[in-house]
C-alpha positions in Angstrom: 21.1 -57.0 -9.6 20.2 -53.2 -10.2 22.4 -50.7 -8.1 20.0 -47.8 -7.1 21.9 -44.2 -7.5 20.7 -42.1 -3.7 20.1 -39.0 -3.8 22.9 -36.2 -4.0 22.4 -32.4 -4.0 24.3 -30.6 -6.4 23.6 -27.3 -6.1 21.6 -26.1 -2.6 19.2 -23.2 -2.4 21.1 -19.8 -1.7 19.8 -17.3 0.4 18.3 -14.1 -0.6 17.1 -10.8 0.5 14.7 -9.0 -0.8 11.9 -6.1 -0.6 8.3 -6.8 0.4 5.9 -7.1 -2.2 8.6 -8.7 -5.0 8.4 -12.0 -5.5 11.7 -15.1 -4.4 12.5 -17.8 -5.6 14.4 -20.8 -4.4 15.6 -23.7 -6.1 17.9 -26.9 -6.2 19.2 -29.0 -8.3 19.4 -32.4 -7.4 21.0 -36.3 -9.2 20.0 -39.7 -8.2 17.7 -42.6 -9.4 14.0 -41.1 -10.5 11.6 -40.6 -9.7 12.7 -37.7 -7.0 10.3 -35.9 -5.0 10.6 -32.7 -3.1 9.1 -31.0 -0.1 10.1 -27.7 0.8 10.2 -26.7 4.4 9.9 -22.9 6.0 11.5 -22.8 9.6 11.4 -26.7 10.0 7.8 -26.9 9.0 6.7 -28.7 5.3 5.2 -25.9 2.7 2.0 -27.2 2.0 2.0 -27.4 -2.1 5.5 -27.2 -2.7 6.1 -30.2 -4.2 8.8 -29.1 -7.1 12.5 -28.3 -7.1 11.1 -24.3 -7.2 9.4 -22.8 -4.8 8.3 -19.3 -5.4 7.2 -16.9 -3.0 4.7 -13.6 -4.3 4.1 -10.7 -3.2 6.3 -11.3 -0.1 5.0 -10.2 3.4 7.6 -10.1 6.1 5.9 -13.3 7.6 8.3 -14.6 4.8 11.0 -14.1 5.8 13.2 -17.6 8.1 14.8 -20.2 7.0 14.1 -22.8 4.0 15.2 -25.9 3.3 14.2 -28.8 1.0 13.7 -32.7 1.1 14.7 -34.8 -1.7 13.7 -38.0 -2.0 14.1 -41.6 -3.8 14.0 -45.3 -3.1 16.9 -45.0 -1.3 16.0 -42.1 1.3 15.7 -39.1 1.6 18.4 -36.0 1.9 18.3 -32.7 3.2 19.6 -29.7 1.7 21.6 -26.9 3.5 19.4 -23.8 4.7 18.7 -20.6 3.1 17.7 -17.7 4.9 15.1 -14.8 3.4 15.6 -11.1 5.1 13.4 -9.0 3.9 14.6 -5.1 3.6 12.9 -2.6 5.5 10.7 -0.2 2.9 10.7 3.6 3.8 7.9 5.2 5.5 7.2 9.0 6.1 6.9 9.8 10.1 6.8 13.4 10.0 5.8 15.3 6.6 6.9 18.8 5.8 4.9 21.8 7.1 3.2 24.5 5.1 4.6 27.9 6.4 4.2 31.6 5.5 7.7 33.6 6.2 8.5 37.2 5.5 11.6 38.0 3.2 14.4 37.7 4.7 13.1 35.2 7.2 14.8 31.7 7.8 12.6 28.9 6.3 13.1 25.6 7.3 11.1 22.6 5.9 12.2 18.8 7.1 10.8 15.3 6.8 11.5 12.4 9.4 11.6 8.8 7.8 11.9 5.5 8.4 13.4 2.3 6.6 16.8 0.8 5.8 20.1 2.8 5.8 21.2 4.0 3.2 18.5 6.6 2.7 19.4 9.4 0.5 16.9 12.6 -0.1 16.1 15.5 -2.2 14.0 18.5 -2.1 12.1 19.6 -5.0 10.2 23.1 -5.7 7.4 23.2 -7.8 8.9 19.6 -8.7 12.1 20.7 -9.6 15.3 19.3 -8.1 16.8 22.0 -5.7 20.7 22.2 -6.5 22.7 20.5 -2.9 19.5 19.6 -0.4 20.1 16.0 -0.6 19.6 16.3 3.8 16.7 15.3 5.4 15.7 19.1 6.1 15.9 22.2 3.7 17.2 25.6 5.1 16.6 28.7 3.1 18.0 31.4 5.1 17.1 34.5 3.5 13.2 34.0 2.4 12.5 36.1 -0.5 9.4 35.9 -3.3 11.4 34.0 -5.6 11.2 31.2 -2.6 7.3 30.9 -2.7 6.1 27.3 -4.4 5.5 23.9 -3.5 7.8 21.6 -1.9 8.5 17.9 -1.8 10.8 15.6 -0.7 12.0 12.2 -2.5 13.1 9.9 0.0 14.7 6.5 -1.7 16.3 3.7 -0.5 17.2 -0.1 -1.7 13.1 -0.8 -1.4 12.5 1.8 -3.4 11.4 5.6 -3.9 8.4 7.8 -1.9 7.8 11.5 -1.9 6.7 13.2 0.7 3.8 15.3 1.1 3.4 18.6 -1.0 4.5 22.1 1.9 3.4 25.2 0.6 5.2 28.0 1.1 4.2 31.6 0.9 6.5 34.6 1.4 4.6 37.6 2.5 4.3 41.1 0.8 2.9 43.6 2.8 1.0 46.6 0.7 -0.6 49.9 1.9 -4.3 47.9 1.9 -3.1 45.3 4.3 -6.5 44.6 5.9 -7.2 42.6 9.6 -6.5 39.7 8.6 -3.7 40.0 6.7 -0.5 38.8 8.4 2.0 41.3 10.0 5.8 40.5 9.7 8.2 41.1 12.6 9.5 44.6 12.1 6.8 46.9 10.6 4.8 49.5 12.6 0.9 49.2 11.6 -1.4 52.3 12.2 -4.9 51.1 13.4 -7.9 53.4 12.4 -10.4 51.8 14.3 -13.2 54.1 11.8 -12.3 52.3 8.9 -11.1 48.8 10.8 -8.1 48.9 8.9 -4.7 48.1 9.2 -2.2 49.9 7.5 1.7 49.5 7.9 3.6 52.6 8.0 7.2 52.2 8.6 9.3 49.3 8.2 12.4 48.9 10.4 
């Protein structure tokens, strides 16, 4: 008489969260007369080629994410394993990008990007891709534009999933000269002469 050993779990699947696009594994470790098999199941529903005591998931989509389990078996039955549960963490997304602007100096300027994702998100601005000292906010206020202030500007937006920047925002402070011509852009303040002979524009007080 041979006494057959059933099968016993000894250590379940654990649930997991990750990031989309990384790649999960679960696994179990299970005792009992061999040979074992092993079906894995998503939501209730058997895993077509999942036949191991691994199952690995890549490149994970969020159609990943519910709840797994897995079926041992032997000649004496089969058992069940407890249920692990894949979340997937929400990646950042850019809604709103930061706006190019032309200010005059002593202008406010204020630059601001609207995102998307998991909590906790943290930010910071960069000019001419240099870290700006304290804008870690989701918006950048400069509130006396002078030339010094004129670049590029980016945000890096990070979370758990990962970092993005946003797009590049020019900025350009403008400089008024004696030559302004039409097109030129007038700040708020300065009287402008037109000579409509020489269709020119030229500013000659500032207040």
């Amino acid at each position: 008489l041979t006494m057959l050993e059933p099968v016993a779990i000894e250590t379940p699947p654990l649930s997991q969260q990750a990031c989309p696009g990384e790649e999960v594994s679960f696994s179990i470790i299970a005792s009992g007369n061999e040979p074992l098999s092993y079906q894995w199941l998503k939501n209730g529903e058997p895993i077509a080629d999942a036949p191991a005591n691994t199952l690995s998931l890549h490149a994970i989509t969020v159609e990943d994410a519910g709840i797994y389990t897995c079926e041992v078996s032997n000649a004496c039955g089969t058992l069940a394993s407890e249920e692990a549960t894949l979340e997937l963490h929400v990646p950042l997304a850019v809604l709103t990008q930061p706006l190019a602007q032309n200010v005059c100096p002593g202008e406010e300027l204020i630059l601001s990007v609207e995102i998307s994702g998991e909590e906790p998100i943290s930010f910071q601005w960069k000019k001419d891709g240099t870290d700006i000292l304290d804008a870690t906010d989701s918006s950048l206020t400069l509130d006396n534009a002078s030339p010094e202030d004129e670049g590029i500007y980016t945000c890096e937006i990070s979370n758990i999933c990962g970092s993005i920047a946003s797009a590049e925002a020019m900025v350009k402070v403008i400089m008024l000269s004696a030559d302004a011509g039409d097109d030129e852009l007038i700040c708020p303040g300065t009287t402008y002469q037109i000579n409509a002979s020489a269709s020119s524009n030229h500013p000659v007080e500032s207040g």
